[in-house]
C-alpha positions in Angstrom: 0.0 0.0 0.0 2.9 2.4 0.8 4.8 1.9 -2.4 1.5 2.1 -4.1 0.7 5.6 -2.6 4.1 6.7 -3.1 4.0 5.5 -7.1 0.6 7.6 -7.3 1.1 10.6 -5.0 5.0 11.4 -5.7 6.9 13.7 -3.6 3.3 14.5 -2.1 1.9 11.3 0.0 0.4 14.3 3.0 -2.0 15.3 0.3 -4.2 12.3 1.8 -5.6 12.0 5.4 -3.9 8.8 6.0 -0.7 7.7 8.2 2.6 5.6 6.6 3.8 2.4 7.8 2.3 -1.1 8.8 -1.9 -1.0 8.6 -3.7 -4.5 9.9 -6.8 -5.6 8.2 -9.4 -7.7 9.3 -11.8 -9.7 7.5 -15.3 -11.5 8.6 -17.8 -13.3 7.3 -16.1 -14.0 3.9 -18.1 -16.1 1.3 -17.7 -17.1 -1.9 -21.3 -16.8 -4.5 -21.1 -18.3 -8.0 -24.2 -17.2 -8.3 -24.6 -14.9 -12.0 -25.2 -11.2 -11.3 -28.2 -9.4 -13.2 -26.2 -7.1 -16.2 -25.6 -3.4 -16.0 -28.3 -1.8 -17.6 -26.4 -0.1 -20.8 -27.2 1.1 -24.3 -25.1 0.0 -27.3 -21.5 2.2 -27.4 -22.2 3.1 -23.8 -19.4 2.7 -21.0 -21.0 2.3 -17.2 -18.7 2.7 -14.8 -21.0 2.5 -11.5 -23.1 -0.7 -12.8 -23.3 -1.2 -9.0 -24.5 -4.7 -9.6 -22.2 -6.1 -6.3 -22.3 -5.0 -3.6 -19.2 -3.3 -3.3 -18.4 -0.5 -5.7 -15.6 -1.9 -7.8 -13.6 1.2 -7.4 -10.2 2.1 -5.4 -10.3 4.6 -2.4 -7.7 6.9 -1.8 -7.8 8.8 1.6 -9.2 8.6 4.8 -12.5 7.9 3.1 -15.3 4.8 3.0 -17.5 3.8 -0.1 -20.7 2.0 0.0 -23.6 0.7 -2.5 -26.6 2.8 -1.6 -30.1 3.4 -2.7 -31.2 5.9 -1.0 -32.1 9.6 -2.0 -31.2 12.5 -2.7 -30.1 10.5 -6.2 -32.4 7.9 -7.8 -31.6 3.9 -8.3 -28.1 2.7 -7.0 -25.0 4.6 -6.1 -21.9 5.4 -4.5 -21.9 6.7 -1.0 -19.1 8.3 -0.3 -18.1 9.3 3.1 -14.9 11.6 4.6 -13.9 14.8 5.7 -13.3 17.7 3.7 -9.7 19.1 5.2 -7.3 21.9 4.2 -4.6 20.7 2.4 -6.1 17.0 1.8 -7.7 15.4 -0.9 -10.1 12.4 -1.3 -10.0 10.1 -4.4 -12.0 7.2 -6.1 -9.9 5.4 -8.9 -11.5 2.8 -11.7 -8.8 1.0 -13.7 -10.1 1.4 -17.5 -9.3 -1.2 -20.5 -6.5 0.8 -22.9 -8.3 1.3 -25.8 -12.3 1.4 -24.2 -12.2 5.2 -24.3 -11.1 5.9 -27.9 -13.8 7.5 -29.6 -15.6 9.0 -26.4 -16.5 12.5 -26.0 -18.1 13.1 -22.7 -18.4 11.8 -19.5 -22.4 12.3 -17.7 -22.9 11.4 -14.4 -25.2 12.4 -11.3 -23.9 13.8 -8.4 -25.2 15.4 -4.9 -23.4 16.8 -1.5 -24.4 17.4 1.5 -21.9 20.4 1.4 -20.3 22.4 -1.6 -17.6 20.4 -3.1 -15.1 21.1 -5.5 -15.1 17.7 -7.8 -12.5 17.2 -10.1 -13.1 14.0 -12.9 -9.3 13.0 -14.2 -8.0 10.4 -16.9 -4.6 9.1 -17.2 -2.9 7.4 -20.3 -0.3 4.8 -20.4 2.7 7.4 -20.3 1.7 9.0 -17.5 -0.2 11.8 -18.4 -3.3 13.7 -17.0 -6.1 15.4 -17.9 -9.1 16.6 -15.9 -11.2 19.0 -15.9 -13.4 20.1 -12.5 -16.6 21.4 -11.2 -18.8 22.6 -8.1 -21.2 20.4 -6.9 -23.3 22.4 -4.6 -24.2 21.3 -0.7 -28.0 20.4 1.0 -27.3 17.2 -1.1 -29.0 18.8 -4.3 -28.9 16.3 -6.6 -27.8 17.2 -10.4 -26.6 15.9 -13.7 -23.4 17.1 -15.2 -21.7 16.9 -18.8 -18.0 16.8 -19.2 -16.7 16.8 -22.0 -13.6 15.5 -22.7 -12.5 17.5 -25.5 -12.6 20.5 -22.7 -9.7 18.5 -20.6 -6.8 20.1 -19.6 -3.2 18.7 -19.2 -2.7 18.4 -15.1 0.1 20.2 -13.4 1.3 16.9 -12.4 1.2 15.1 -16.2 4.5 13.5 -16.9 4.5 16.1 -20.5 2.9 19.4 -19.7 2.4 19.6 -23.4 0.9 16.5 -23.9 -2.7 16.2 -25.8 -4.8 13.6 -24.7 -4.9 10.2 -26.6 -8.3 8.7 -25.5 -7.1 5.3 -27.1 -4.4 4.9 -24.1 -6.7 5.9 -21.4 -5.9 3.8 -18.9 -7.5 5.1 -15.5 -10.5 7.5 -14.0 -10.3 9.1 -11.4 -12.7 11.3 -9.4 -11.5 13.7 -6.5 -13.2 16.0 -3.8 -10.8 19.0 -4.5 -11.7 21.2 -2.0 -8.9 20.6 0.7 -6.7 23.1 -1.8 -9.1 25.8 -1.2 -9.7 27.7 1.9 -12.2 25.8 3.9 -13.4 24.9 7.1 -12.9 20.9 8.1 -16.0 19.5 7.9 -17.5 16.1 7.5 -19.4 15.4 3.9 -21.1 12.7 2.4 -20.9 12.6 -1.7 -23.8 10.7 -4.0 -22.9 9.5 -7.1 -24.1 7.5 -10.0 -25.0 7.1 -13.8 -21.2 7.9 -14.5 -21.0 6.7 -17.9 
């Protein structure tokens, strides 16, 4: 987990709300089902990335931060729960590992999103050479839910892609990545709970 961190983070593991060194964890009531899932509901040349099918989310956490299957309001049908504190200086992050080559010929990304407080979101993609591109939006608080449009050919290069003059590839996509932002601005800590779903 710590080299893993280090590889993703850089010179910059503090940006995350979590200590270094040895972590235990502990595992109950594990069981195995062969039992065939229903399938994602999709339309043809559509990519889901919260099918939210299982029961666990299928995406990676990065923070001080816990992730659930809900489906509950304010958002409609199945979603990710996201839980964590919004802290000055810290970041929270949500990483889906993407097939090279699934992305070429996409040209948004639509999703549905609500907080219980403002939050900066940013939504970022990653080829195989190391470079980023993102681009990042408000998502108001009282858990208001919305639908938001981003479109990928309004990306910019990250400050930390590996080429700052790098244009984006979409056929070597090979990671998303959606981050609560805020921590770099001037804010209060305060604890936040983040719905999303329909990313697609």
């Amino acid at each position: 987990a710590d080299c893993f961190l280090t590889q993703m983070l850089g010179d910059n593991p503090t940006f995350v709300n979590l200590a270094s060194g040895p972590h235990s964890l502990y595992i109950n009531s594990f069981t195995i089902d062969d039992t065939a899932l229903a399938p994602a509901s999709t339309v043809p040349g559509e990519m889901l990335f919260t099918s939210l099918v299982r029961p666990q989310t299928e995406w990676m956490m990065i923070g001080d931060v816990s992730v659930q299957r809900a489906m509950e309001k304010p958002l409609t049908g199945p979603s990710m729960k996201v839980s964590y504190t919004q802290m000055h200086g810290k970041f929270f992050a949500l990483l889906r590992q993407v097939k090279i080559g699934s992305f070429a010929g996409v040209k948004r990304i639509d999703f549905a999103a609500a907080s219980k407080i403002p939050a900066s979101l940013m939504v970022q993609v990653e080829d195989t050479k190391g470079n980023k591109f993102n681009s990042t939006i408000m998502v108001p608080g009282d858990a208001q839910a919305n639908d938001y449009t981003l479109k990928l050919a309004d990306f910019t290069v990250a400050n930390d892609s590996k080429d700052p003059a790098a244009k984006l590839d979409l056929a070597q996509v090979k990671q998303l990545i959606v981050m609560d932002v805020s921590g770099f601005g001037g804010i209060e800590e305060k604890a936040n709970t983040l719905w999303i779903n329909k990313l697609r």
